[in-house]
PLY file of the C-alpha trace (Angstrom):
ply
format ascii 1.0
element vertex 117
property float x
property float y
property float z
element edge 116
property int vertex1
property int vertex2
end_header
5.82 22.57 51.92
8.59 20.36 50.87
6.92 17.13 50.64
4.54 19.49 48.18
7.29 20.30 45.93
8.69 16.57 45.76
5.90 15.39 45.02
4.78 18.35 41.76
8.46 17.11 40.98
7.41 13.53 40.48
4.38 14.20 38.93
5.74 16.25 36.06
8.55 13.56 35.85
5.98 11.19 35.08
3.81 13.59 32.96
6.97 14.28 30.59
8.36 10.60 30.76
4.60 9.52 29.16
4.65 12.17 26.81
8.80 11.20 25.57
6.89 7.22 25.69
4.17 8.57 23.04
5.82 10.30 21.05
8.60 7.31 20.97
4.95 5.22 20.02
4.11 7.86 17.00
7.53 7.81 15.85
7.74 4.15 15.65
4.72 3.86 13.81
4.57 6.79 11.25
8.13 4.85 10.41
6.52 1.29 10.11
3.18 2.98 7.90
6.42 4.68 5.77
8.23 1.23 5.65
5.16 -0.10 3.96
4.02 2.55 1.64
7.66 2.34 0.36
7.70 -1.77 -0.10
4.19 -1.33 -1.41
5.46 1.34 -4.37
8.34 -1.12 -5.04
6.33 -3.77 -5.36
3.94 -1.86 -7.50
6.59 -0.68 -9.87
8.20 -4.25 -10.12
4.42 -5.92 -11.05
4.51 -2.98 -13.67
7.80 -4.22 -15.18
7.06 -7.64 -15.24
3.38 -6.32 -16.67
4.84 -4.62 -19.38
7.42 -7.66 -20.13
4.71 -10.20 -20.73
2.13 -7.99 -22.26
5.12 -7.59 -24.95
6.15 -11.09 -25.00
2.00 -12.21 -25.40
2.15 -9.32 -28.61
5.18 -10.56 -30.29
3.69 -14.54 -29.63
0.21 -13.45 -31.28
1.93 -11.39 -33.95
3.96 -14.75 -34.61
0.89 -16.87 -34.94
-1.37 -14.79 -37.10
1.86 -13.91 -39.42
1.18 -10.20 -39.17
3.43 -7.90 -37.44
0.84 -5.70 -36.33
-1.88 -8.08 -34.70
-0.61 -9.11 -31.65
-0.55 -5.79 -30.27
-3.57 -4.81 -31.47
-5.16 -8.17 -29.61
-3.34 -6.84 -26.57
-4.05 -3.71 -26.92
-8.24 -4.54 -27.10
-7.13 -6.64 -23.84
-6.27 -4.12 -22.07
-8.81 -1.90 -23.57
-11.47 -4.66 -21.91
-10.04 -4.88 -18.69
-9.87 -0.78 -18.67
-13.71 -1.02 -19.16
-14.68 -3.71 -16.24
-12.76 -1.38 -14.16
-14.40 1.56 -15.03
-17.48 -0.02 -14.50
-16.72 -1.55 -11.36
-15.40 1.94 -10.15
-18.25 2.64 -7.94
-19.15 -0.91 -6.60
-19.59 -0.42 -2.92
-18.20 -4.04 -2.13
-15.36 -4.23 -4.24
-14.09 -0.59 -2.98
-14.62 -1.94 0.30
-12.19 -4.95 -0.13
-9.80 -3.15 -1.61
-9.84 -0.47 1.32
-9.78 -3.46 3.86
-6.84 -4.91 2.05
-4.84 -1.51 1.85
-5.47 -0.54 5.56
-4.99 -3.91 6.73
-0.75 -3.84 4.55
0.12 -0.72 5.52
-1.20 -0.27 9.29
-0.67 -4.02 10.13
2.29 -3.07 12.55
0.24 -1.27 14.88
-2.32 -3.84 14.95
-0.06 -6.69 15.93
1.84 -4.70 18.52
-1.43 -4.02 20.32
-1.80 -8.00 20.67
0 1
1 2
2 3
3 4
4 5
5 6
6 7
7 8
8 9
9 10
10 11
11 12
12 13
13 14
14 15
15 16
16 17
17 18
18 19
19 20
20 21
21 22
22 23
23 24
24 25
25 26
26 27
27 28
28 29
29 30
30 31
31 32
32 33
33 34
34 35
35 36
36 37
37 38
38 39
39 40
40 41
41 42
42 43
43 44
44 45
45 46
46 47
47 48
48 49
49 50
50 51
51 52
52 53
53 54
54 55
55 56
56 57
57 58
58 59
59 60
60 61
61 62
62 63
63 64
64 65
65 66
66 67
67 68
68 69
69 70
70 71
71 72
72 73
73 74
74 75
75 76
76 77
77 78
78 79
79 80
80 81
81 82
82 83
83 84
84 85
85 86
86 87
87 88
88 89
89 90
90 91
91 92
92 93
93 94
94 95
95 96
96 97
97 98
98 99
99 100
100 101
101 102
102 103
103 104
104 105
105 106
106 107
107 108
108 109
109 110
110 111
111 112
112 113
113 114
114 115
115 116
């Protein structure tokens, strides 16, 4: 009855040590998908800045060259206004959504998929 006993003892020993080793896995890589959606905003927010920097340089350079204050930003302005239409247009194109999926899933989960190699 006592070999019985040693050996339920060992078994739930290894049953909780594999549980502590996934949650130890989950841990580690809710923290690296966190890690990346964090670098990602920052890097988002820093191509804004640097966005909004040269669209304001471009406007102040086109208002310069057509000598009228108010033309460069209207040029950028109908810039944006263009790009703001192929994107709306391109909003439900099946391969492009697809490539942009890959590309997100493929940044932010790219931890687990190397450790598993």
């Amino acid at each position: 009855m006592l070999r019985i006993g040693e050996i339920v003892q060992t078994v739930k020993g290894i049953v909780e040590t594999k549980i502590d080793m996934v949650k130890l896995d989950i841990q580690d890589q809710v923290a690296g998908v966190l890690t990346r959606m964090l670098f990602l905003i920052m890097m988002g927010g820093s191509l804004l800045l640097v966005l909004l920097f040269l669209s304001l340089s471009l406007a102040f350079f086109l208002s310069q060259y057509f000598e009228s204050p108010h033309m460069g930003f209207l040029i950028v302005g109908l810039l944006y206004l263009v790009i703001l239409l192929v994107l709306y247009l391109l909003r439900d194109h099946d391969p492009t959504d697809e490539k942009v999926q890959r590309g997100l899933k493929g940044f932010i989960f790219r931890a687990r998929i190397f450790k598993k190699r």
